[in-house]
N, CA, C and O atoms as CSV, one atom per row, in Angstrom:
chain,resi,resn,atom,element,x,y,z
A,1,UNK,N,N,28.834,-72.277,-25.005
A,1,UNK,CA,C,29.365,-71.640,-26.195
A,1,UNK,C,C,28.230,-70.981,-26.957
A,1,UNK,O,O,27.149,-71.562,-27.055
A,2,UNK,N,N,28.468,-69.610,-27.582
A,2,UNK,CA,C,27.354,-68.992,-27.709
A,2,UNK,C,C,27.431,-69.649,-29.067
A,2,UNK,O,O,28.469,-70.224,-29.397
A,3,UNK,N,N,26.272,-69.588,-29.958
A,3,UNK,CA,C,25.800,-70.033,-31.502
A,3,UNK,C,C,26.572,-69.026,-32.264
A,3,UNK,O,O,26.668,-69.488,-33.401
A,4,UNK,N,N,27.020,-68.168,-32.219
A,4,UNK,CA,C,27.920,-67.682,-33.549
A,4,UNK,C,C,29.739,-67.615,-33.269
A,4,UNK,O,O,30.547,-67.112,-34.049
A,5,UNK,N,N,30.017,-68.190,-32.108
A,5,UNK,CA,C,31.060,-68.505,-31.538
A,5,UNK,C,C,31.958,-69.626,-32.324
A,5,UNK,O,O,31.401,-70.709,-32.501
A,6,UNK,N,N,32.929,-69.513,-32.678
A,6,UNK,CA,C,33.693,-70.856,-33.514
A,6,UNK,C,C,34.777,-71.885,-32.222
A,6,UNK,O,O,34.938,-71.688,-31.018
A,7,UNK,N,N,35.217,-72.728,-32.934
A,7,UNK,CA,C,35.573,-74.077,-32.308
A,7,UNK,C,C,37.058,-73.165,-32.009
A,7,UNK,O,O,37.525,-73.099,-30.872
A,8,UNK,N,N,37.752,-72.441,-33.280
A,8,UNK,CA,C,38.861,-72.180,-32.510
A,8,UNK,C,C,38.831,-70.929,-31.556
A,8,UNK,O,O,39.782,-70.817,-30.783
A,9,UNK,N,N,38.272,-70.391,-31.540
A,9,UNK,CA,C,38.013,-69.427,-30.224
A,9,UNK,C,C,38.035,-69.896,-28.771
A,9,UNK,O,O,38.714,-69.413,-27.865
A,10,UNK,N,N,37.340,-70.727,-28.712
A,10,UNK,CA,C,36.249,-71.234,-28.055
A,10,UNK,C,C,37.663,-72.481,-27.644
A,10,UNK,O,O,37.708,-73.076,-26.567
A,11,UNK,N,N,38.389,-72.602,-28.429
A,11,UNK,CA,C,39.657,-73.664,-27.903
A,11,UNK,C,C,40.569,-72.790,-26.999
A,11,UNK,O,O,40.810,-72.799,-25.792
A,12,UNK,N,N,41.055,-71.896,-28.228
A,12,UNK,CA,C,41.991,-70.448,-26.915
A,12,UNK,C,C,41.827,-70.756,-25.893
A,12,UNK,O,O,42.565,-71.433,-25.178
A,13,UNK,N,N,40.297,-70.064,-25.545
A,13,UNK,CA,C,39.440,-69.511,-24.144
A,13,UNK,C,C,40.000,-70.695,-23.294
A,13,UNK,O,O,40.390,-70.508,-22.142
A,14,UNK,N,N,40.030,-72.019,-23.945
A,14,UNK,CA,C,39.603,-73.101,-23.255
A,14,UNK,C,C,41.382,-73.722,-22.567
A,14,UNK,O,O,41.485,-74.334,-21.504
A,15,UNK,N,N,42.406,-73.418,-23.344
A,15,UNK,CA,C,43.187,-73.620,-23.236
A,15,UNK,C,C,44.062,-72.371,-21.999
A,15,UNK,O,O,44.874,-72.640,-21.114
A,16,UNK,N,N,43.577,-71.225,-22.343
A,16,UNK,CA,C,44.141,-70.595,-21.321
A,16,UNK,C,C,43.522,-70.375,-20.122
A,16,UNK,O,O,44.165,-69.799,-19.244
A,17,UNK,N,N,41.977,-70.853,-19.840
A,17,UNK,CA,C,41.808,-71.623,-18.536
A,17,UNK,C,C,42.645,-73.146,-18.058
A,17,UNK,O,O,42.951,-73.601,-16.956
A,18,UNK,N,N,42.778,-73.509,-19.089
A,18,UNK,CA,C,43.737,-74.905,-18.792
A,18,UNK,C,C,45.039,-74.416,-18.261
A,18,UNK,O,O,45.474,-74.995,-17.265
A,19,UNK,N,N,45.798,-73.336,-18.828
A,19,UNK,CA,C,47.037,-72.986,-18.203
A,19,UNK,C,C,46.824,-72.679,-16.913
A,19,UNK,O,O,47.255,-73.533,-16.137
A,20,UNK,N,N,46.131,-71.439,-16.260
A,20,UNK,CA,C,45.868,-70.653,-15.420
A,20,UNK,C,C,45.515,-72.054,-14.317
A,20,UNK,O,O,45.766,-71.857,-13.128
A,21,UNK,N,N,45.049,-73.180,-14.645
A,21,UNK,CA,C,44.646,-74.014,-13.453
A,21,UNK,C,C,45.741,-75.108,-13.502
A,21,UNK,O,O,45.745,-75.959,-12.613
A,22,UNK,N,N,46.467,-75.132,-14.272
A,22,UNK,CA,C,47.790,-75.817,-13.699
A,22,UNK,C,C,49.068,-74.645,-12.973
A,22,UNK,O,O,50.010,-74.963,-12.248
A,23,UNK,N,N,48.714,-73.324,-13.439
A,23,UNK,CA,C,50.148,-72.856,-12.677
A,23,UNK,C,C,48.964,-72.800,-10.745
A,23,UNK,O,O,49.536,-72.541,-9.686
A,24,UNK,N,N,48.010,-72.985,-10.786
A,24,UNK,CA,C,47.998,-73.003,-9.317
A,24,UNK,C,C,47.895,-74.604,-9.035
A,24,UNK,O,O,47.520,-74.886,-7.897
A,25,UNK,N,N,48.153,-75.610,-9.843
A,25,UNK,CA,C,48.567,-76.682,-9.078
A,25,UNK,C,C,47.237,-77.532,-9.491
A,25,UNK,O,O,47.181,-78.644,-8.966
A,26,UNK,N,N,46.203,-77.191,-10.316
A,26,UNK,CA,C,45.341,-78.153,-10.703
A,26,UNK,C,C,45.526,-78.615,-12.008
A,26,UNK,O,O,45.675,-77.764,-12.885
A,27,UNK,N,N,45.547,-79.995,-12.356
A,27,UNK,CA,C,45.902,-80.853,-13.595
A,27,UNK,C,C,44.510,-82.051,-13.384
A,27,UNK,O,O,44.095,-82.338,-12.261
A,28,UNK,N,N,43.830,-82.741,-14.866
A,28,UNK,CA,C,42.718,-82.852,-15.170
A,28,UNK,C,C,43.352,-83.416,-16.184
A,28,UNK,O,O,44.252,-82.870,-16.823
A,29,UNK,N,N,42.734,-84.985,-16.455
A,29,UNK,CA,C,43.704,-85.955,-17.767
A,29,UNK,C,C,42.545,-85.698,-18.907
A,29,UNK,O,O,41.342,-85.462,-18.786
A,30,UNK,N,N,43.357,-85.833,-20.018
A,30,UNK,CA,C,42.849,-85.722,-21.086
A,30,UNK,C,C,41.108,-85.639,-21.342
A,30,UNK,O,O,40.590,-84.615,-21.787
A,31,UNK,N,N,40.449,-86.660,-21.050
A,31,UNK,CA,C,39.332,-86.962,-21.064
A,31,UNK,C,C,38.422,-86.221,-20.452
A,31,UNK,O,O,37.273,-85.962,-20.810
A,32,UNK,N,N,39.156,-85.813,-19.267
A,32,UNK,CA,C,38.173,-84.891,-18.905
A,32,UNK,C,C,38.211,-83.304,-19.613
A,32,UNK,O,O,37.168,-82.654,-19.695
A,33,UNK,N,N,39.442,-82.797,-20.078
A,33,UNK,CA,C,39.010,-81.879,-21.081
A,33,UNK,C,C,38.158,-81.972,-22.487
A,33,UNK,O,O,37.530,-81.169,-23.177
A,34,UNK,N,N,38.402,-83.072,-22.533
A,34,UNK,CA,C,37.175,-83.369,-23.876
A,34,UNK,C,C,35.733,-83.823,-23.672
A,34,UNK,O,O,34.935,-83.881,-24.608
A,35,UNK,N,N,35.380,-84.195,-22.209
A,35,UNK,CA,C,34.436,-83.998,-21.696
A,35,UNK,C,C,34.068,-82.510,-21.229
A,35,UNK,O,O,32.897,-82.517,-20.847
A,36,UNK,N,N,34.596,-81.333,-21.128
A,36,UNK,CA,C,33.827,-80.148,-20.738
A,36,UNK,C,C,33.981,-79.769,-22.473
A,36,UNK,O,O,32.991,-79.244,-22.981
A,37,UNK,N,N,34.765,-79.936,-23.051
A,37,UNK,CA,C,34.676,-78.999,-24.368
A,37,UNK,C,C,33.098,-79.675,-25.241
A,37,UNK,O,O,32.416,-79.006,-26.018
A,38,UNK,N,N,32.898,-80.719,-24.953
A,38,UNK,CA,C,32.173,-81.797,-25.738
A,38,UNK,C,C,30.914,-80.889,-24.889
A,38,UNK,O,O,30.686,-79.917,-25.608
A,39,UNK,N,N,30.089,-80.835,-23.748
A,39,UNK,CA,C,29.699,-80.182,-22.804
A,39,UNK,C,C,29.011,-78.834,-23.025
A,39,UNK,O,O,27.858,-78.425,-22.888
A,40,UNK,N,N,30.350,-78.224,-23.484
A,40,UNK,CA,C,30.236,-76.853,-23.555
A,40,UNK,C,C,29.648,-76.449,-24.909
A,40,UNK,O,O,29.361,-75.273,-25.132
A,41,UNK,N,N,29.452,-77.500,-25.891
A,41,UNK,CA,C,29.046,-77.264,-27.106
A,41,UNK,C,C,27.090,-76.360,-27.051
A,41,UNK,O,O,26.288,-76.154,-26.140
A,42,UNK,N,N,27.094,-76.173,-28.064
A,42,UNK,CA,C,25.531,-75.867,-28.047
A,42,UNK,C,C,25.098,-76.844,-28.484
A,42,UNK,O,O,25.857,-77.618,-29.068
A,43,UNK,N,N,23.491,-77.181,-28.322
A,43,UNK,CA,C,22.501,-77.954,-28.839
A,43,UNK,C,C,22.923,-78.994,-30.729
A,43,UNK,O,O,22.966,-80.173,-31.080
A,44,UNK,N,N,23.174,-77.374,-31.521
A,44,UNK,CA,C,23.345,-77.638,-33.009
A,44,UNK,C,C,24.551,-78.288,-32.919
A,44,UNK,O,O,25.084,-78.308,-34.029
A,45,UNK,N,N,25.140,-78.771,-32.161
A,45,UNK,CA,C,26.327,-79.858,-31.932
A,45,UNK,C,C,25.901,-80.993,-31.427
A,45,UNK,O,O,26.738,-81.893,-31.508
A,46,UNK,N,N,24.654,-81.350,-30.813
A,46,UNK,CA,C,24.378,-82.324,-30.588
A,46,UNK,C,C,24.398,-83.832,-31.183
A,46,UNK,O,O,24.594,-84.956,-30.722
A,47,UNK,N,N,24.138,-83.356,-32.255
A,47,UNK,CA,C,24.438,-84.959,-33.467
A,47,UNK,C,C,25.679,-85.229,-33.381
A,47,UNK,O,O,25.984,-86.376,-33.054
A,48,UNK,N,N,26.747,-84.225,-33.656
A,48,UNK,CA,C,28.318,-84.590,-33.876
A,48,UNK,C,C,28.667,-84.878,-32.509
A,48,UNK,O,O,29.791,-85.373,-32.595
A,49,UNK,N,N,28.326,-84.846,-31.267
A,49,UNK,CA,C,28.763,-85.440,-30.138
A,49,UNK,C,C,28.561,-86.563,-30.094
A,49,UNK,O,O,29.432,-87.433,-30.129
A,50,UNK,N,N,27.372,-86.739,-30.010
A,50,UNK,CA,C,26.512,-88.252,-30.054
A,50,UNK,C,C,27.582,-89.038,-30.956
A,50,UNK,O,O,28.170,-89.999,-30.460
A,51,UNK,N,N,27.828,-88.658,-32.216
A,51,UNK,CA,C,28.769,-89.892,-33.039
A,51,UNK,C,C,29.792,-89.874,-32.840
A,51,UNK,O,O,30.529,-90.664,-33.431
A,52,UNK,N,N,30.352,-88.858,-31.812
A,52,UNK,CA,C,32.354,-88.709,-31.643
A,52,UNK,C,C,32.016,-89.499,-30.388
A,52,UNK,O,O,32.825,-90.409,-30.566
A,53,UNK,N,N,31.460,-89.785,-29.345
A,53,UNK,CA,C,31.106,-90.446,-28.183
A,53,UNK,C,C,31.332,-92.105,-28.382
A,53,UNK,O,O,32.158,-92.851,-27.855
A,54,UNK,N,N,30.275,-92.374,-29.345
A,54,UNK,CA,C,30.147,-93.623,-30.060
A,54,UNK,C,C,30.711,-94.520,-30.966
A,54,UNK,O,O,30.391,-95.700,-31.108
A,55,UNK,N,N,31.835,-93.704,-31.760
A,55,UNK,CA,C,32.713,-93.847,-32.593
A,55,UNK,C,C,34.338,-94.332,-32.066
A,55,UNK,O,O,35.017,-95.355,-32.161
A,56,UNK,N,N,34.474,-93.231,-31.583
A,56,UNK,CA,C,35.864,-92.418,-31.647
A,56,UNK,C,C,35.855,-92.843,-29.959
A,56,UNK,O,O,34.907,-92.650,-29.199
A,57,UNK,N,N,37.272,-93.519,-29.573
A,57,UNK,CA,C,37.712,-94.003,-28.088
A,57,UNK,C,C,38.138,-92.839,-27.754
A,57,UNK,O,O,39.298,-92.537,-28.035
A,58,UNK,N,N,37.178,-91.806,-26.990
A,58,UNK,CA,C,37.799,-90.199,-26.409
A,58,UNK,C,C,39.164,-90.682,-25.529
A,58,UNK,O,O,40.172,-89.977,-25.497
A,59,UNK,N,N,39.072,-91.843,-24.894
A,59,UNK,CA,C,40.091,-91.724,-23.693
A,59,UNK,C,C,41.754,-91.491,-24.769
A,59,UNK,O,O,42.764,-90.839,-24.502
A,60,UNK,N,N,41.401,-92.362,-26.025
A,60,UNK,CA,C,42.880,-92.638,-26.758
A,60,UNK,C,C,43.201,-91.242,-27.817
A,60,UNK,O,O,44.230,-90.969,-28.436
A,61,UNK,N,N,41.683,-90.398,-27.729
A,61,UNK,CA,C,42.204,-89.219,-28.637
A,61,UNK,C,C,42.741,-88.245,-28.373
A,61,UNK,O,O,42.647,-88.009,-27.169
A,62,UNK,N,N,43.316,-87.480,-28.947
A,62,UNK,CA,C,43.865,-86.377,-28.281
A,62,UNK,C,C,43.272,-84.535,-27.982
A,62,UNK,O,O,42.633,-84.132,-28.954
A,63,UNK,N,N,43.343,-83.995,-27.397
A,63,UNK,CA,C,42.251,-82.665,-27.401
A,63,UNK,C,C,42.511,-81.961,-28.920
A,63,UNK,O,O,41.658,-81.395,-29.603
A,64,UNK,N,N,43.871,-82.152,-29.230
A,64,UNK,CA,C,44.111,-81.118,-30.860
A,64,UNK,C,C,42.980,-81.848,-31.643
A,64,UNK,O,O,42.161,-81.239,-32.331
A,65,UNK,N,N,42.998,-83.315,-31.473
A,65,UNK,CA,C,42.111,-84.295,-32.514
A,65,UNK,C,C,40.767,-84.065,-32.676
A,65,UNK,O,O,40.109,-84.009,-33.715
A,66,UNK,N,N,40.439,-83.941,-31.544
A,66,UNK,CA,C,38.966,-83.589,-30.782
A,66,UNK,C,C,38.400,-82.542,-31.643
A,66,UNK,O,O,37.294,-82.551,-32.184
A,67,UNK,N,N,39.704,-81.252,-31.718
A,67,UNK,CA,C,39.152,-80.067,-32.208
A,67,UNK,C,C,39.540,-79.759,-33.367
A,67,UNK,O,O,39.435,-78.611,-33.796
A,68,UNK,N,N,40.023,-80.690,-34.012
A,68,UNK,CA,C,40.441,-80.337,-36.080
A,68,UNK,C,C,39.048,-81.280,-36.199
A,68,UNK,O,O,38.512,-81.036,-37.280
A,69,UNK,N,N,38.442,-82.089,-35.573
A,69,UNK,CA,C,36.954,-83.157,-35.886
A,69,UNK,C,C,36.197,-81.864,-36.058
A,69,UNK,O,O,35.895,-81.455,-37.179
A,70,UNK,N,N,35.834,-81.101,-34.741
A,70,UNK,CA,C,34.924,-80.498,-34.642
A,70,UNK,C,C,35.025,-79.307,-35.654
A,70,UNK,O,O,33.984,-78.817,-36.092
A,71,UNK,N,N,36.490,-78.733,-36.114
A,71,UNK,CA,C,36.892,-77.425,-37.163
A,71,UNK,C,C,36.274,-78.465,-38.325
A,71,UNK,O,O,35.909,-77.659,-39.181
A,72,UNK,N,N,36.071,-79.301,-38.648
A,72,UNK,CA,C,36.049,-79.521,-39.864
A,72,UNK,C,C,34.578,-79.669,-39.896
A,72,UNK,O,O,33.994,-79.169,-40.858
A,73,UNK,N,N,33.904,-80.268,-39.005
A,73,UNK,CA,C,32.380,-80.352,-38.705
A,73,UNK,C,C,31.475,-78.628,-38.686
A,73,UNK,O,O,30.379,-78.247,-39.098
A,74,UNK,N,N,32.504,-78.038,-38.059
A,74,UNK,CA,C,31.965,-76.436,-38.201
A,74,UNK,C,C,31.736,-76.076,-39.478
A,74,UNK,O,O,30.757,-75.638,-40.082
A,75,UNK,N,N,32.748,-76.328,-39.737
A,75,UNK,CA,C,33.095,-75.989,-41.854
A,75,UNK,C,C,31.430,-76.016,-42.494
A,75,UNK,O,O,30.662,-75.137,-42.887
A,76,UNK,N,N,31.332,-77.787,-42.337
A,76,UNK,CA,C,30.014,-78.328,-43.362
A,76,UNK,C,C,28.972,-77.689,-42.626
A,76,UNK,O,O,28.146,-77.491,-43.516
A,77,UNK,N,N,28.342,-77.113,-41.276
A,77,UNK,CA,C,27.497,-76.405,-41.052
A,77,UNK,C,C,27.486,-75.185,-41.527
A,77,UNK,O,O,26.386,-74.734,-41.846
A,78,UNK,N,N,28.527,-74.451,-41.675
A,78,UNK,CA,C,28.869,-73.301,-41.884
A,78,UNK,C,C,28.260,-73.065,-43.640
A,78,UNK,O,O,27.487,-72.154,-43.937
A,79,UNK,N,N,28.706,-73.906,-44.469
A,79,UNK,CA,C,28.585,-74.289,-45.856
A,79,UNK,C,C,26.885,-74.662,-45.886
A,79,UNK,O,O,26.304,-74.543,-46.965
A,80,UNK,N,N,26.304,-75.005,-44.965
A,80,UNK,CA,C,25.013,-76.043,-44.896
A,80,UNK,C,C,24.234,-74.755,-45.024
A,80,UNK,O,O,23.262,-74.632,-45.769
A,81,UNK,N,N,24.742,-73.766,-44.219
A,81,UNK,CA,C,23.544,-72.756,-43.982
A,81,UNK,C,C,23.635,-71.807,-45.438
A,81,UNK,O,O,22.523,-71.624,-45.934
A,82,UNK,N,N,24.465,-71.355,-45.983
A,82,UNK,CA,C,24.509,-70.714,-46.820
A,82,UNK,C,C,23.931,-71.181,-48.040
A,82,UNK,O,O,23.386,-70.446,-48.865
A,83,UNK,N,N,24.122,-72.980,-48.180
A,83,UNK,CA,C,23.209,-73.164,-49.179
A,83,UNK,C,C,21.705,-72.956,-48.485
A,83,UNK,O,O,20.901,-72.395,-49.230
A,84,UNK,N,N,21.333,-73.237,-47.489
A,84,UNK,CA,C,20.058,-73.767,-47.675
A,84,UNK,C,C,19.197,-71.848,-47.465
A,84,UNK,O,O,17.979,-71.678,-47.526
A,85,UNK,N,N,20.139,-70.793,-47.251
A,85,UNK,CA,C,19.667,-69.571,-47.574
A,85,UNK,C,C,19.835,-68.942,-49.301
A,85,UNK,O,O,19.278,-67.965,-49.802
A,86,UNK,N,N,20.590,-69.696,-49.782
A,86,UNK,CA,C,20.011,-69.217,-51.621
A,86,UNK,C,C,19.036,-70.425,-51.437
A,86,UNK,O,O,17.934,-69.951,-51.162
A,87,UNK,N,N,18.984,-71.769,-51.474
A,87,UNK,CA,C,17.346,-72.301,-52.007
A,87,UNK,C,C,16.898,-71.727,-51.070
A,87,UNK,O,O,17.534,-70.690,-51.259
A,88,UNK,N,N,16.219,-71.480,-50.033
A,88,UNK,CA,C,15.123,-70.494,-49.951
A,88,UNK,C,C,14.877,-69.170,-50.631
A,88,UNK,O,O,13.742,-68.703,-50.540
A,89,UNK,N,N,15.818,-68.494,-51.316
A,89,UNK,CA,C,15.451,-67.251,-52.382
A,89,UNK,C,C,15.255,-67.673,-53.326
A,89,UNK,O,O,14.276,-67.178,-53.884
A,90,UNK,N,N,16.012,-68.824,-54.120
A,90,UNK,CA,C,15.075,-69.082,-54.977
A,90,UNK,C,C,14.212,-69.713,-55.155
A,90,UNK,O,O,13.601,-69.649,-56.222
A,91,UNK,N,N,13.905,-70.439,-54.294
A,91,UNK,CA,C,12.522,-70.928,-54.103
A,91,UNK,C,C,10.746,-69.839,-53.794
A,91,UNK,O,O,9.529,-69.956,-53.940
A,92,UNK,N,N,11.741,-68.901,-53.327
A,92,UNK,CA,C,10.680,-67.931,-53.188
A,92,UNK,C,C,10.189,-67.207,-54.285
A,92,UNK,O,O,9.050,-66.875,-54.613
A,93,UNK,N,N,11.480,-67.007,-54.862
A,93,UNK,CA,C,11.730,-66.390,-56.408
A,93,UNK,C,C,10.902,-66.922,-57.331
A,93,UNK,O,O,10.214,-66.133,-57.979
A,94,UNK,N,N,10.775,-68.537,-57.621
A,94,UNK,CA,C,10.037,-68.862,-58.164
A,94,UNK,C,C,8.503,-68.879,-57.576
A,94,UNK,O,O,7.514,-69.040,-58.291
A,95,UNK,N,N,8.483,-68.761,-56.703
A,95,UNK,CA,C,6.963,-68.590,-56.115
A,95,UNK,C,C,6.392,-67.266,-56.596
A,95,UNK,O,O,5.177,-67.077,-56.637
A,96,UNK,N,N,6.984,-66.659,-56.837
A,96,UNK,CA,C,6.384,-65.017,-56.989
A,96,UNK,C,C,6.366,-64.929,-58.274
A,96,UNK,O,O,5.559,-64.109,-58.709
A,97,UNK,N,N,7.102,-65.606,-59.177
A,97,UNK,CA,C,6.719,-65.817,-60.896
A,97,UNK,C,C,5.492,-66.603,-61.440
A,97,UNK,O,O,4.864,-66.552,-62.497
A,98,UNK,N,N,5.399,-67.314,-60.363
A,98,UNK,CA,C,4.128,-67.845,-60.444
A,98,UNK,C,C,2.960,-67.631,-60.440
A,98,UNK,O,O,2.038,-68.140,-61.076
A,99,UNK,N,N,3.010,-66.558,-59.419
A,99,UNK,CA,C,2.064,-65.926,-58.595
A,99,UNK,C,C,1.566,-64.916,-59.858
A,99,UNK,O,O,0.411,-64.580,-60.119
A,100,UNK,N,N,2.694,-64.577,-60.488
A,100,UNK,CA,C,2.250,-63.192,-61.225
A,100,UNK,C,C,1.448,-63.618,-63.212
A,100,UNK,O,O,1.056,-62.699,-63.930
């Protein structure tokens, strides 16, 4: 999954390979779709796997579950970056008042 790619996109994609391999006769239980989606994540997902692994019984969850965790986990990164790009302006901001 590329880094500016979102969870529900990235579900679509994932779901209409899931169709396309059951109308030719291949079926794959739960777990193992939440093992390639989990997989397919990038790196900056790495923490939130690690604790949905450890936490959360994948075999008893469901793939929608899997992916309102991860929509909501996108959210606070999404939110994370935008703050931490105003404190860096104003942090810079104040550096240059200083300076002068």
């Amino acid at each position: 999954m590329e880094e500016n790619e979102d969870i529900q996109c990235m579900f679509r994609r994932f779901q209409t390979i899931l169709n396309e391999l059951r109308s030719l006769g291949r079926t794959y239980d739960n777990y193992d779709h939440m093992d390639k989606v989990l997989r397919g994540l990038s790196r900056k997902w790495r923490l939130q796997v690690t604790v949905l692994i450890a936490v959360k019984n994948l075999e008893s969850m469901s793939l929608e579950e899997l992916v309102g965790t991860l929509k909501v986990h996108e959210h606070k990164l999404q939110q994370d970056g935008g703050l931490r790009r105003e404190k860096s302006l104003a942090l810079s901001s104040q550096k240059n008042k200083k300076e002068s």
